[in-house]
FIDREN-668450 format. One record per residue (C-alpha): residue number from 0; x, y, z; residue in one letter. Coordinates in steps of 0.05 Angstrom, whole numbers, plus 5000, padded with zeros to 4 digits. Example, Ala and Ser with C-alpha at 12.3 -4.5 7.8 and 13.67 -1.06 7.14 Angstrom:
<pts>
[pt 0 [5246 4910 5156] 'a'] [pt 1 [5273 4979 5143] 's'] 
</pts>
This chain:
<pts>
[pt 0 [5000 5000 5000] 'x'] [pt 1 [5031 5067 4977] 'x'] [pt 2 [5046 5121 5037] 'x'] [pt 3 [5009 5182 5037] 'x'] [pt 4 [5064 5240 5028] 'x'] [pt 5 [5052 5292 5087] 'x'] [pt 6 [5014 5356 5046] 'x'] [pt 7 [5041 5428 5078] 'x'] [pt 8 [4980 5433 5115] 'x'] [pt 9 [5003 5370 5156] 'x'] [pt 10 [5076 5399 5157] 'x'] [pt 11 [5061 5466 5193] 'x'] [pt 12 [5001 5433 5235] 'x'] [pt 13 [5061 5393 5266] 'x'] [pt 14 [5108 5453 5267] 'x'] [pt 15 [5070 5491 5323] 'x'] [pt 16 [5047 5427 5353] 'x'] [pt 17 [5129 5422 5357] 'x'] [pt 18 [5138 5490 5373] 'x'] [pt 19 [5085 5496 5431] 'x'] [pt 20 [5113 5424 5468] 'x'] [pt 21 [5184 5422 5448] 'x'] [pt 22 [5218 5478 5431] 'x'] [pt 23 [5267 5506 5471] 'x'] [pt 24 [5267 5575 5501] 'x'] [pt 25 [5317 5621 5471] 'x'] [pt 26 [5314 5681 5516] 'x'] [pt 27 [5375 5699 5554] 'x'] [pt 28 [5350 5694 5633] 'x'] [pt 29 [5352 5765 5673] 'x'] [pt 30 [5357 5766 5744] 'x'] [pt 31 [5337 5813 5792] 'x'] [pt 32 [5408 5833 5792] 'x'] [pt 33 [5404 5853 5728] 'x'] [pt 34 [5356 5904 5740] 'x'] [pt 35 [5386 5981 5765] 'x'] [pt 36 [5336 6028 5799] 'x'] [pt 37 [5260 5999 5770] 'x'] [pt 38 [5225 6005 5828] 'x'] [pt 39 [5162 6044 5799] 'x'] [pt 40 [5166 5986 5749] 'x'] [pt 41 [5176 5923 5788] 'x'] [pt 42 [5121 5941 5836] 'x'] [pt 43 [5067 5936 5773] 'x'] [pt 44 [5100 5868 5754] 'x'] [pt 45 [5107 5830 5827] 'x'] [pt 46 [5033 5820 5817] 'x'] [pt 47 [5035 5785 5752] 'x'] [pt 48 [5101 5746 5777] 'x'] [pt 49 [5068 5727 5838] 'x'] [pt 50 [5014 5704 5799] 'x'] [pt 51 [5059 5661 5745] 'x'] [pt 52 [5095 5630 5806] 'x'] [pt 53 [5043 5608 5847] 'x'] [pt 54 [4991 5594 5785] 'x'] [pt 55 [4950 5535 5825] 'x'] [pt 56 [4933 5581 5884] 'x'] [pt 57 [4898 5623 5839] 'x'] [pt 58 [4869 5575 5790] 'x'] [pt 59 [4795 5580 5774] 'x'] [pt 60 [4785 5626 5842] 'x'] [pt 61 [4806 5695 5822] 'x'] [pt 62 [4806 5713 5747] 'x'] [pt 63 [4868 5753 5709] 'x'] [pt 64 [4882 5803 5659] 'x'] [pt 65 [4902 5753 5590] 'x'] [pt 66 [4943 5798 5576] 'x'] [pt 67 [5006 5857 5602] 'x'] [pt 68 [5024 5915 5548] 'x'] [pt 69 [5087 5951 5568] 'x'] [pt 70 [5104 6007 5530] 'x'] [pt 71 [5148 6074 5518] 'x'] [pt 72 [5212 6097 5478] 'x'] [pt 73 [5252 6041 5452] 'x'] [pt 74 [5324 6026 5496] 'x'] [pt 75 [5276 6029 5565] 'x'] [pt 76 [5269 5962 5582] 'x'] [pt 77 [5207 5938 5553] 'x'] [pt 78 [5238 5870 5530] 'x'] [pt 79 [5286 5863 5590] 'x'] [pt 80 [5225 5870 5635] 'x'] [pt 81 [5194 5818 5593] 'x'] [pt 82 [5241 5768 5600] 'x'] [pt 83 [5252 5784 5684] 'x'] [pt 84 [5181 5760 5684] 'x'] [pt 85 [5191 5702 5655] 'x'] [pt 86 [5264 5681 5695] 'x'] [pt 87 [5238 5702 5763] 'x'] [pt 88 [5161 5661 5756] 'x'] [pt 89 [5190 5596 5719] 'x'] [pt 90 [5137 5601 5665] 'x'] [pt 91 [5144 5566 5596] 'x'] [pt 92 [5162 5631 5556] 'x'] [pt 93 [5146 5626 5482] 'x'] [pt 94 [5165 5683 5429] 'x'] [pt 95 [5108 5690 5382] 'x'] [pt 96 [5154 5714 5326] 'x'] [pt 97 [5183 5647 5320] 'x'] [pt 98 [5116 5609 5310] 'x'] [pt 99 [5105 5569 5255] 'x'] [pt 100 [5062 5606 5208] 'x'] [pt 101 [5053 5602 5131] 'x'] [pt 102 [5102 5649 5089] 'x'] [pt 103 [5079 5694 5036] 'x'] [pt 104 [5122 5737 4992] 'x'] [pt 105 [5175 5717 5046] 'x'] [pt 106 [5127 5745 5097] 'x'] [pt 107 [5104 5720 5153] 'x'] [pt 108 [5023 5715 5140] 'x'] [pt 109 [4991 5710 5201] 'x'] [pt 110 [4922 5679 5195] 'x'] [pt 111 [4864 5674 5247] 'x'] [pt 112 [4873 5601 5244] 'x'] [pt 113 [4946 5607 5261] 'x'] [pt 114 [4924 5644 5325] 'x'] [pt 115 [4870 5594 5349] 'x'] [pt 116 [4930 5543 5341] 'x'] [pt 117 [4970 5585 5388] 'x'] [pt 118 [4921 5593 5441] 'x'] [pt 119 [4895 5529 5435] 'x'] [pt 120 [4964 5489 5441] 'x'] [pt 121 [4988 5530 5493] 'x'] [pt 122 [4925 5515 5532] 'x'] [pt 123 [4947 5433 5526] 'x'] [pt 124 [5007 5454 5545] 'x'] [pt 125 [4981 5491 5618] 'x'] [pt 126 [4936 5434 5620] 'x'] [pt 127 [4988 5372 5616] 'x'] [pt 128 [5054 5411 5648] 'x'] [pt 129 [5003 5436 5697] 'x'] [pt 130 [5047 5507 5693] 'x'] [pt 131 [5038 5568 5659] 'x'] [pt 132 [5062 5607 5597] 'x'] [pt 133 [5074 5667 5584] 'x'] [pt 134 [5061 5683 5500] 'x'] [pt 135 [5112 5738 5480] 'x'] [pt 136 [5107 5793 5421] 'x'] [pt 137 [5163 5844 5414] 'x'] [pt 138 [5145 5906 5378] 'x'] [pt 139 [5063 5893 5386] 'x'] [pt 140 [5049 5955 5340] 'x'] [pt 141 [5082 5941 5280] 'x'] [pt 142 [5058 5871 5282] 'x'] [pt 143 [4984 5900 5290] 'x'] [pt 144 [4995 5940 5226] 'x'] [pt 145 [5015 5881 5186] 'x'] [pt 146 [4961 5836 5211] 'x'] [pt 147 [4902 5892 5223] 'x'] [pt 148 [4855 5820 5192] 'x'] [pt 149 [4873 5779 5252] 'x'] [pt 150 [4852 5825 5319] 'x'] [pt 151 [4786 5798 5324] 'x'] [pt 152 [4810 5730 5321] 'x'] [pt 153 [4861 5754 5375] 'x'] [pt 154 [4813 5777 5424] 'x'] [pt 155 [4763 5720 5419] 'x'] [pt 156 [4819 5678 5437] 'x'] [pt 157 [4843 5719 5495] 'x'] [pt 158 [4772 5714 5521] 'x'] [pt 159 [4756 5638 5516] 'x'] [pt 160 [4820 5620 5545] 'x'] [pt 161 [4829 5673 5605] 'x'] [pt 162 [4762 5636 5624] 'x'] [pt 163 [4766 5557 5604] 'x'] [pt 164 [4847 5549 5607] 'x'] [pt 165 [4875 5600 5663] 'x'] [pt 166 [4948 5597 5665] 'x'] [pt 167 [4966 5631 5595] 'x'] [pt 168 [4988 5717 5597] 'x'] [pt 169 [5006 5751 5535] 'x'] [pt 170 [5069 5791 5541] 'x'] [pt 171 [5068 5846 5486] 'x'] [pt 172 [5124 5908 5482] 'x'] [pt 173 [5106 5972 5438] 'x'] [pt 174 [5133 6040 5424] 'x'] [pt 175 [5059 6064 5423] 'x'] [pt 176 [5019 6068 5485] 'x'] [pt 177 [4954 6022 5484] 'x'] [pt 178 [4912 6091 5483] 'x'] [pt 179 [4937 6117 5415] 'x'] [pt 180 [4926 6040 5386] 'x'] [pt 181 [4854 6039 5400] 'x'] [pt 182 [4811 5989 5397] 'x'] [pt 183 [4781 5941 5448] 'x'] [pt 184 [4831 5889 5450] 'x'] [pt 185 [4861 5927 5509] 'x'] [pt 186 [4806 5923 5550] 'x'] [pt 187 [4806 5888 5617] 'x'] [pt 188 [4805 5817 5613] 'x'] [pt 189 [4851 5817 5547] 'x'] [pt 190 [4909 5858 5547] 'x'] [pt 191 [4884 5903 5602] 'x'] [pt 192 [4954 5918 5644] 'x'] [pt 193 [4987 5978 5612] 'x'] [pt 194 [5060 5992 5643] 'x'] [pt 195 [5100 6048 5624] 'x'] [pt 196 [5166 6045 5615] 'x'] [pt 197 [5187 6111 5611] 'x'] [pt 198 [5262 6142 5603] 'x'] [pt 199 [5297 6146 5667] 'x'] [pt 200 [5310 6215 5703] 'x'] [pt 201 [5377 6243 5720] 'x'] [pt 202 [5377 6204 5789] 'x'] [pt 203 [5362 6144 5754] 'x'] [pt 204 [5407 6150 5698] 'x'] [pt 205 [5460 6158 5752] 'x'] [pt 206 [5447 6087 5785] 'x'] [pt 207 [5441 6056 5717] 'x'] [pt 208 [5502 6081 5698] 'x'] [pt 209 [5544 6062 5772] 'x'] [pt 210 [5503 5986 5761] 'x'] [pt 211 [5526 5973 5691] 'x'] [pt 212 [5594 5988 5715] 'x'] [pt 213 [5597 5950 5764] 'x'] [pt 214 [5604 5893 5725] 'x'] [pt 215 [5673 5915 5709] 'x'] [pt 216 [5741 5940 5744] 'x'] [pt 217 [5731 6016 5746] 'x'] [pt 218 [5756 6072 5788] 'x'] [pt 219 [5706 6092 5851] 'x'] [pt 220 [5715 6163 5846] 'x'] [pt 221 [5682 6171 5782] 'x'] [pt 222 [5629 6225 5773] 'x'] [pt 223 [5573 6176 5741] 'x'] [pt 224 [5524 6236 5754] 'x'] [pt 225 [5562 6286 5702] 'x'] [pt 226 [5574 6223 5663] 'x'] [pt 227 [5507 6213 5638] 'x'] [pt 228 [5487 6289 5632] 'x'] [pt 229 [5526 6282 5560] 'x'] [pt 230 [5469 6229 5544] 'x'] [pt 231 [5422 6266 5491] 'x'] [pt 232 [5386 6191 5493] 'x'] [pt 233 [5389 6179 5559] 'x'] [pt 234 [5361 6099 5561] 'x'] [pt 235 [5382 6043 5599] 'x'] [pt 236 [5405 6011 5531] 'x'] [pt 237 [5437 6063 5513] 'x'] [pt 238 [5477 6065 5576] 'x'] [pt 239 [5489 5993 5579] 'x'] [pt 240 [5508 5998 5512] 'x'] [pt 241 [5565 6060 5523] 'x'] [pt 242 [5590 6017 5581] 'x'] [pt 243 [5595 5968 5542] 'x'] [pt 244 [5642 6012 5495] 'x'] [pt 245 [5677 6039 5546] 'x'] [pt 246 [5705 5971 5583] 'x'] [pt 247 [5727 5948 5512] 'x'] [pt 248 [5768 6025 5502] 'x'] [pt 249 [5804 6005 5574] 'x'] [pt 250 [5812 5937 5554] 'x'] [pt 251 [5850 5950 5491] 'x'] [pt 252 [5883 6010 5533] 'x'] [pt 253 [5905 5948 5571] 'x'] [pt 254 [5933 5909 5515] 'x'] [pt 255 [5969 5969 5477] 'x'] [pt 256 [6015 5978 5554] 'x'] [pt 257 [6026 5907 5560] 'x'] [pt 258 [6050 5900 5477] 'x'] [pt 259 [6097 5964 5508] 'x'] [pt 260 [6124 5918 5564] 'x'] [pt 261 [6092 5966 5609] 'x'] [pt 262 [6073 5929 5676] 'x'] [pt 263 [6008 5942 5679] 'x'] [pt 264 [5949 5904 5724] 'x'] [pt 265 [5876 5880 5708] 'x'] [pt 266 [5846 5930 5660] 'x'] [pt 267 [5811 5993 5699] 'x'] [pt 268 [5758 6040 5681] 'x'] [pt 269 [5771 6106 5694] 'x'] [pt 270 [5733 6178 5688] 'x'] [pt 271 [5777 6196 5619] 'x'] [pt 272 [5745 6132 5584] 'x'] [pt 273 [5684 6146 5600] 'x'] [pt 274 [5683 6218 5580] 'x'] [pt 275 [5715 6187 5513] 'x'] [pt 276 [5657 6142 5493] 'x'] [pt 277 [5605 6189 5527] 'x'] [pt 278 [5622 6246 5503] 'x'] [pt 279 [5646 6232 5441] 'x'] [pt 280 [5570 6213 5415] 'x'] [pt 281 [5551 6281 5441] 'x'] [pt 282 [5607 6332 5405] 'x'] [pt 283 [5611 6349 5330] 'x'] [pt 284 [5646 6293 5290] 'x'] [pt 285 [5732 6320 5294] 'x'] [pt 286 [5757 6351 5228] 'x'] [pt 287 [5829 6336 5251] 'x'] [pt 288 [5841 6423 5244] 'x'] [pt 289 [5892 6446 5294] 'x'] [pt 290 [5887 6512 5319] 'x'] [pt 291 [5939 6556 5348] 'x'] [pt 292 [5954 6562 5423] 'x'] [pt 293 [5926 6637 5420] 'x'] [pt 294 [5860 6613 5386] 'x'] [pt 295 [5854 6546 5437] 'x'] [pt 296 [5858 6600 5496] 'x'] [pt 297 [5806 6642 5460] 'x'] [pt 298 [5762 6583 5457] 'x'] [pt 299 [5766 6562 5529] 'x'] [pt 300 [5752 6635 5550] 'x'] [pt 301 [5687 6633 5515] 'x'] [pt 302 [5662 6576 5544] 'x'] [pt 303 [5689 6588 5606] 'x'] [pt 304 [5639 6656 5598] 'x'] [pt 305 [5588 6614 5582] 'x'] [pt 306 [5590 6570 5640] 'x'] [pt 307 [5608 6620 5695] 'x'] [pt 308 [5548 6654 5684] 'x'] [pt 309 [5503 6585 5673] 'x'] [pt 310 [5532 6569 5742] 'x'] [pt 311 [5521 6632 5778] 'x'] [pt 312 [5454 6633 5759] 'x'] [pt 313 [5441 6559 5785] 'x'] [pt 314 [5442 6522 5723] 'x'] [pt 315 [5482 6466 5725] 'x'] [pt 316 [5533 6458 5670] 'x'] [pt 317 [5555 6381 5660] 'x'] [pt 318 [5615 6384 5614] 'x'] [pt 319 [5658 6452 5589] 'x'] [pt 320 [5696 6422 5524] 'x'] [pt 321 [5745 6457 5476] 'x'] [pt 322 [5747 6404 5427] 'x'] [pt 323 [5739 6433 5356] 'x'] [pt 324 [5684 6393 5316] 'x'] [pt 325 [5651 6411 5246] 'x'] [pt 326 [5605 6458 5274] 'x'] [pt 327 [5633 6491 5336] 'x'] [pt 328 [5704 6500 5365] 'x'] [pt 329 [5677 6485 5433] 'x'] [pt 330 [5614 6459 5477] 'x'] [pt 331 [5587 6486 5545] 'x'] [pt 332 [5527 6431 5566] 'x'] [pt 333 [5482 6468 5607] 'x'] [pt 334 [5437 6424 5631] 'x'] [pt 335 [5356 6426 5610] 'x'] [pt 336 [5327 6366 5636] 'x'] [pt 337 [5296 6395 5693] 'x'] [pt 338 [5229 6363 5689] 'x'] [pt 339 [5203 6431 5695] 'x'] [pt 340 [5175 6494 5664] 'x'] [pt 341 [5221 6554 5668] 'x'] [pt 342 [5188 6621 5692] 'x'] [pt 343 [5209 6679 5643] 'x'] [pt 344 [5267 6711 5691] 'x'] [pt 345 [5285 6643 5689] 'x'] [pt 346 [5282 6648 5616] 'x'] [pt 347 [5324 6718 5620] 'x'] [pt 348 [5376 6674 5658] 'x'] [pt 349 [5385 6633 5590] 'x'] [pt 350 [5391 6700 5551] 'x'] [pt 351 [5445 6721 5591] 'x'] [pt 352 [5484 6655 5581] 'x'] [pt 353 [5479 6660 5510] 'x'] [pt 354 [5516 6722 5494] 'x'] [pt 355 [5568 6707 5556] 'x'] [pt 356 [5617 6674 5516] 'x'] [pt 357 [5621 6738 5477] 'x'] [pt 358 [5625 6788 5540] 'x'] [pt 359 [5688 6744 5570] 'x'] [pt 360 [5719 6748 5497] 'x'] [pt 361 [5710 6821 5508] 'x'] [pt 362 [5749 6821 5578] 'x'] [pt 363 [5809 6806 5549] 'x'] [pt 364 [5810 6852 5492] 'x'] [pt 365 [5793 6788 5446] 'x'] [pt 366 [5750 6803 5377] 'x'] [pt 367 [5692 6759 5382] 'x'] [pt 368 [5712 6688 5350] 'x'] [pt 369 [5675 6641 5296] 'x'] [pt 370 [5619 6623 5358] 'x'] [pt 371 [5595 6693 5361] 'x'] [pt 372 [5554 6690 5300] 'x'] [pt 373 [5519 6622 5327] 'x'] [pt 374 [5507 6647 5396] 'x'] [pt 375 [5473 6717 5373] 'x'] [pt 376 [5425 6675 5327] 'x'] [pt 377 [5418 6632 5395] 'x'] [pt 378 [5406 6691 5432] 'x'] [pt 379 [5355 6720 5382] 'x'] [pt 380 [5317 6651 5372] 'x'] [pt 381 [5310 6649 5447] 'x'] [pt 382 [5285 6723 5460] 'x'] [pt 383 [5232 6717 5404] 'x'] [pt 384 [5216 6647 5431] 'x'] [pt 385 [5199 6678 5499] 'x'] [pt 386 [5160 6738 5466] 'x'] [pt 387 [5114 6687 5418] 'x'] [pt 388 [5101 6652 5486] 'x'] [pt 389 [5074 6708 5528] 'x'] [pt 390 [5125 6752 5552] 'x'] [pt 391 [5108 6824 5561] 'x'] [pt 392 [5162 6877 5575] 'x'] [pt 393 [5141 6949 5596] 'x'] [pt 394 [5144 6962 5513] 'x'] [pt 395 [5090 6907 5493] 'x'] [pt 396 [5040 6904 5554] 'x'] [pt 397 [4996 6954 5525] 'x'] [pt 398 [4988 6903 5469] 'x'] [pt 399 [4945 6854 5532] 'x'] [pt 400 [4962 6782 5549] 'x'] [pt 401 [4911 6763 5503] 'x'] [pt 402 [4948 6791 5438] 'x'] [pt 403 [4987 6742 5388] 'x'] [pt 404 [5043 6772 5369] 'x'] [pt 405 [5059 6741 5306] 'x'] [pt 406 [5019 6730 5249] 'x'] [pt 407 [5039 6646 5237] 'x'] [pt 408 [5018 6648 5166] 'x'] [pt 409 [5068 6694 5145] 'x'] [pt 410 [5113 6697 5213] 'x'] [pt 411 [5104 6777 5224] 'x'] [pt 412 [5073 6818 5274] 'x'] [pt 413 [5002 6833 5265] 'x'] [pt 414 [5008 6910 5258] 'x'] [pt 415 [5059 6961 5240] 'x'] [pt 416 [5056 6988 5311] 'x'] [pt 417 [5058 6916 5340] 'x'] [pt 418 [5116 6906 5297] 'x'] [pt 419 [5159 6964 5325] 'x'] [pt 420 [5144 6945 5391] 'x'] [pt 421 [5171 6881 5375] 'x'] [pt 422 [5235 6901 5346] 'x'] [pt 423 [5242 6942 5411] 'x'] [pt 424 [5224 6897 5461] 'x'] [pt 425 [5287 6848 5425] 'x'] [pt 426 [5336 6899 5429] 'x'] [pt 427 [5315 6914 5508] 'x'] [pt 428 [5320 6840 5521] 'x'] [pt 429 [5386 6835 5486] 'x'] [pt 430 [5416 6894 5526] 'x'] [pt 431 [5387 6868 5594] 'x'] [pt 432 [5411 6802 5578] 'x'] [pt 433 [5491 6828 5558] 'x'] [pt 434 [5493 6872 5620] 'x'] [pt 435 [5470 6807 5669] 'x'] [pt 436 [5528 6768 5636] 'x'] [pt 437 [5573 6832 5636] 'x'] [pt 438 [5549 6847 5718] 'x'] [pt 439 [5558 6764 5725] 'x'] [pt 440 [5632 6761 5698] 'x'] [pt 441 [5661 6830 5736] 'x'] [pt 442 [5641 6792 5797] 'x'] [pt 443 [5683 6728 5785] 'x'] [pt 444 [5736 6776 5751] 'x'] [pt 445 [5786 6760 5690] 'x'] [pt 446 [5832 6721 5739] 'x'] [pt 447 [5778 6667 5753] 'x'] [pt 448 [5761 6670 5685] 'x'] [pt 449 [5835 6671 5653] 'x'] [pt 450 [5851 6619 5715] 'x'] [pt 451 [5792 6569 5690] 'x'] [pt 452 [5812 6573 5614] 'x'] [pt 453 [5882 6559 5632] 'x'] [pt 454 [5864 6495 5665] 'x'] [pt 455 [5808 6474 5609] 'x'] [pt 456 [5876 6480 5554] 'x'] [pt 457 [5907 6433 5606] 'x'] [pt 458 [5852 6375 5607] 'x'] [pt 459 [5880 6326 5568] 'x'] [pt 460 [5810 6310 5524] 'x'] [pt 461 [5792 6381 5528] 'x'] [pt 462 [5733 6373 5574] 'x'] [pt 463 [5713 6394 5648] 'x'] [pt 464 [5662 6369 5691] 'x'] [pt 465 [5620 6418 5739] 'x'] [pt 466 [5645 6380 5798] 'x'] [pt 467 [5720 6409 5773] 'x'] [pt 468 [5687 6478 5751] 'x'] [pt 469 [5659 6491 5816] 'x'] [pt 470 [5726 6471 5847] 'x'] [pt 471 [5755 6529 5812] 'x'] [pt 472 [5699 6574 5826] 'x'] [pt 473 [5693 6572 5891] 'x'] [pt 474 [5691 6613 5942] 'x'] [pt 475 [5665 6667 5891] 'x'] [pt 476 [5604 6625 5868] 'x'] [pt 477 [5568 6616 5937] 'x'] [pt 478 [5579 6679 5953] 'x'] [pt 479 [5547 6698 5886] 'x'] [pt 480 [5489 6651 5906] 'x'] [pt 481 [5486 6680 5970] 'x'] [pt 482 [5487 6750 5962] 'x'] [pt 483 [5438 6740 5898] 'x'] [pt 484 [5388 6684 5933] 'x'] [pt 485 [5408 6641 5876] 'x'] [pt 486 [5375 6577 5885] 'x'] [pt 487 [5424 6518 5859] 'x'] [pt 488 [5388 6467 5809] 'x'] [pt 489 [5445 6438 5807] 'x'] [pt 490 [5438 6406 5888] 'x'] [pt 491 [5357 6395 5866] 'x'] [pt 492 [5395 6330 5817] 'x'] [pt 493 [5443 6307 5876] 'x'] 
</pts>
C-alpha cells in the first residue's frame, strides 16, 4: 500500500504542535540583579510574577488580565522586563515571532487560524505541564499593522482561554501606548495591564550608569552623575550599551601597555574613558584642524563665559569642552532636563548665558571668535521664543496678554505698531541680557576666568566636569548665590 506523502497543511500543523511542546526557550534569563533602579516598574509586575509563580493558588478562584502591554521609547526596558518576568516566575516563555506560520512573499502571513492554534496548544500545554506560559510579542504595534485581519481572532481567543484554560498571559512590548492604538483588545480581561516604561531621570540614569559598571574594574571616584548628563538619549540601553564601549576602550588601553612591556594590572575603568565614549556621541564629529595656542585659549575663555554665568545663575553645567568639531570650536552643556517649566526671569537667565561667551571674549580685549555668529542667532531665537510665548516687557504690555504677536501664516507681527514694539522689546532683552552676563563676569573677575581657561587647555580631552568647575569657582560662586538668593538646580539632581 503506497504512503500518503505529508501535504504542507500537515507539515506546519506539526510545526506549532512542535513548537508549543518542544521547543526550547531562547531568551537569555535576567535576574533581579540585572535590574538598576526599576522600582516604579517592578512594583506593577510583582503582581503578575506572583501570579505566574504560584499559578494553582489562583486557578479557577480569582480571574486575570490575559494579557500585560508595556510600553514607551525604545532602549527602556520593555523586553528586559519581559524576560525578568519570565526568569523570576519559571513560566514556559514562548516568542510568538518564531511560531510556525505560513510564508507569503517571504512574509510571515499571520492567519486567524494560526492564532486559534496558538492559544489552543498552549492551553494543552498549561493543561498537561500543569504550569503556565507566558506568549511573548516584541514590537506589538508594528505587528498589529501588518496583521490589522487577525485582531478579532486575537481577542476572541484571549477571552475563551482567560476563562476555560487560566494559566496563559500575553506579554506584548510597543513604542505606542495602548491609548493611541485603540481598539478594544486592550480592555480588561485581554490585554488590560498597561505599564510604562518611561526614560529614566537624572537620578536614575546615575544608578544605571554606577550598576552597569559594576560589572567591570573601574575607578570609585568617578562622577557617574556628570557622566550621563552628556546622554542626549538617555536609556538604559543606551547606557548599557556606552559601558559596554567603554570597558572594551580600557581593555584594549590594557593590551596596547602590555605589547609596550609596560607592567600594567587588570584593565581599569577610569573617568577619561568614560568621557571618551560618552562624550564623544555628544560633540561634532573632529575635522582633525589644529588651531593655534592663542586661538585654543580664546576658545576656552568663551566657554568658560558661558558657564560662569550658567553656574552663577544655578544652572548646572555638566561638561565645558574645547574640542573643535565641524560645527563649533567648543561645547558648554548646560543642563535642561529639569522636568520643569522655566518662569520667564528664568528664561532671562538663559539669555544672559547666551551672549556670555562673547562678553568674556571682550574682557580680554579678544574680537569675538567664529561662535559669536551662532550664539547671537541663539540669543535672538531664544528672546523671540519667549515673546511668541507670552512675555510682556514694559514696551509690549499695552498690546494685553491676550494679543498674538505674530501673524503664523506669514511669521510677522500683526500690525505696523505691533511690529515696532517688537523690534524694541528684542533689542531691550538683548541689552538686559549682555549687562546680566557683563554684571555676572566682573564679579568672578578675569583672573577666575583667565585661571579656568588655563586649566580647560590643560585637560587632556579638552573637557571639564561641573564638579572640577565649581572647584575652581569657589569661594566666589556661593557667595554669588548668596548675596543674589540664587537657588542651585544643580543640588535639586544630587
Amino acid at each position: 500500500m503506497k504512503k500518503r506523502q505529508s501535504s504542507p497543511k500537515d507539515k506546519l500543523v506539526k510545526a506549532q504542535r512542535n513548537f508549543v511542546f518542544r521547543s526550547k526557550t531562547k531568551f537569555s534569563p535576567v535576574k533581579r540583579e540585572n535590574i538598576f533602579d526599576a522600582t516604579h516598574i517592578l512594583s506593577q509586575l510583582e503582581p503578575v510574577i506572583d501570579y505566574l509563580s504560584n499559578w494553582q493558588a489562583y486557578q479557577y478562584k480569582v480571574p486575570f488580565d490575559g494579557g500585560i502591554i508595556l510600553y514607551g521609547r525604545r532602549g527602556t526596558g520593555k523586553t528586559l522586563f519581559a524576560r525578568f518576568i519570565a526568569t523570576e516566575s519559571g513560566a514556559r516563555f514562548l516568542d510568538m515571532r518564531d511560531f510556525p506560520v505560513r510564508e507569503a512573499s517571504l512574509v510571515h502571513a499571520w492567519q486567524p487560524k494560526d492564532i486559534a492554534n496558538l492559544f489552543r496548544l498552549s492551553a494543552e500545554w498549561v493543561k498537561k505541564n500543569n504550569k503556565p506560559i507566558v506568549i511573548f510579542l516584541d514590537q506589538f504595534d508594528d505587528w498589529l499593522e501588518v496583521h490589522k485581519n487577525i485582531v478579532a481572532e486575537l481577542e476572541t481567543a484571549m477571552d475563551g482561554f482567560s476563562e476555560r484554560a487560566e494559566g496563559i498571559v500575553m506579554i506584548v512590548t510597543s513604542k505606542t501606548s495602548p491609548d493611541k492604538i485603540g481598539g478594544s483588545l486592550f480592555r480588561r480581561g485581554r490585554i488590560g495591564i498597561h505599564i510604562a516604561c518611561t526614560t529614566p531621570d537624572v537620578n536614575q540614569q546615575t544608578i544605571l550608569l554606577r550598576g552597569f559598571l559594576g560589572k567591570y574594574e573601574h575607578d570609585p571616584n568617578i562622577d557617574c552623575r556628570s557622566i550621563v548628563s552628556f546622554l542626549d538619549e538617555p536609556s538604559p540601553a543606551t547606557i548599557k550599551g556606552n559601558v559596554a564601549e567603554v570597558a572594551r576602550l580600557a581593555l584594549r588601553e590594557h593590551r596596547l601597555r602590555l605589547a609596550k612591556g609596560e607592567n600594567s594590572p587588570e584593565p581599569v575603568i577610569t573617568e577619561n574613558n568614560l568621557i571618551h565614549v560618552f562624550l564623544g556621541r555628544k560633540l561634532d564629529p573632529p575635522t582633525g584642524h589644529t588651531l593655534s595656542e592663542k586661538d585654543k585659549f580664546t576658545v576656552c575663555v568663551h566657554e568658560i563665559g558661558h558657564a560662569i554665568v550658567a553656574r552663577a545663575q544655578g544652572f548646572m553645567v555638566s561638561f565645558v569642552s574645547n574640542r573643535p568639531g565641524l560645527e563649533s570650536l567648543g561645547l558648554t552643556g548646560v543642563n535642561d532636563e529639569l522636568n520643569r517649566t522655566l518662569t520667564f526671569e528664568e528664561m532671562k537667565y538663559v539669555l544672559a548665558m547666551q551672549c556670555a561667551g562673547i562678553e568674556a571674549e571682550k574682557k580680554f580685549n579678544i574680537s569675538p571668535s567664529g561662535s559669536g555668529g551662532s550664539d547671537m542667532k541663539d540669543l535672538d531665537d531664544e528672546m523671540r521664543a519667549m515673546l511668541e510665548s507670552g512675555y510682556r516687557g514694559n514696551i509690549l504690555k499695552k498690546f494685553g496678554s491676550q494679543d498674538v504677536i505674530r501673524d503664523y501664516e506669514n511669521a510677522q507681527p500683526r500690525s505696523e505698531e505691533m511690529s515696532i514694539a517688537y523690534e524694541t522689546e528684542l533689542a531691550q532683552l538683548s541689552k538686559e541680557a549682555h549687562l546680566k552676563a557683563q554684571h555676572i563676569l566682573n564679579f568672578f573677575s578675569s583672573d577666575t576666568i583667565r585661571k579656568a581657561a588655563e586649566e580647560l587647555l590643560r585637560k587632556e580631552h579638552g573637557v571639564m566636569l561641573c564638579k572640577e568647575l565649581d572647584a575652581l569657582l569657589e569661594p566666589k560662586l556661593s557667595e554669588y548665590h548668596r548675596l543674589h538668593n540664587v537657588h542651585d538646580f544643580l543640588k535639586d539632581q544630587n
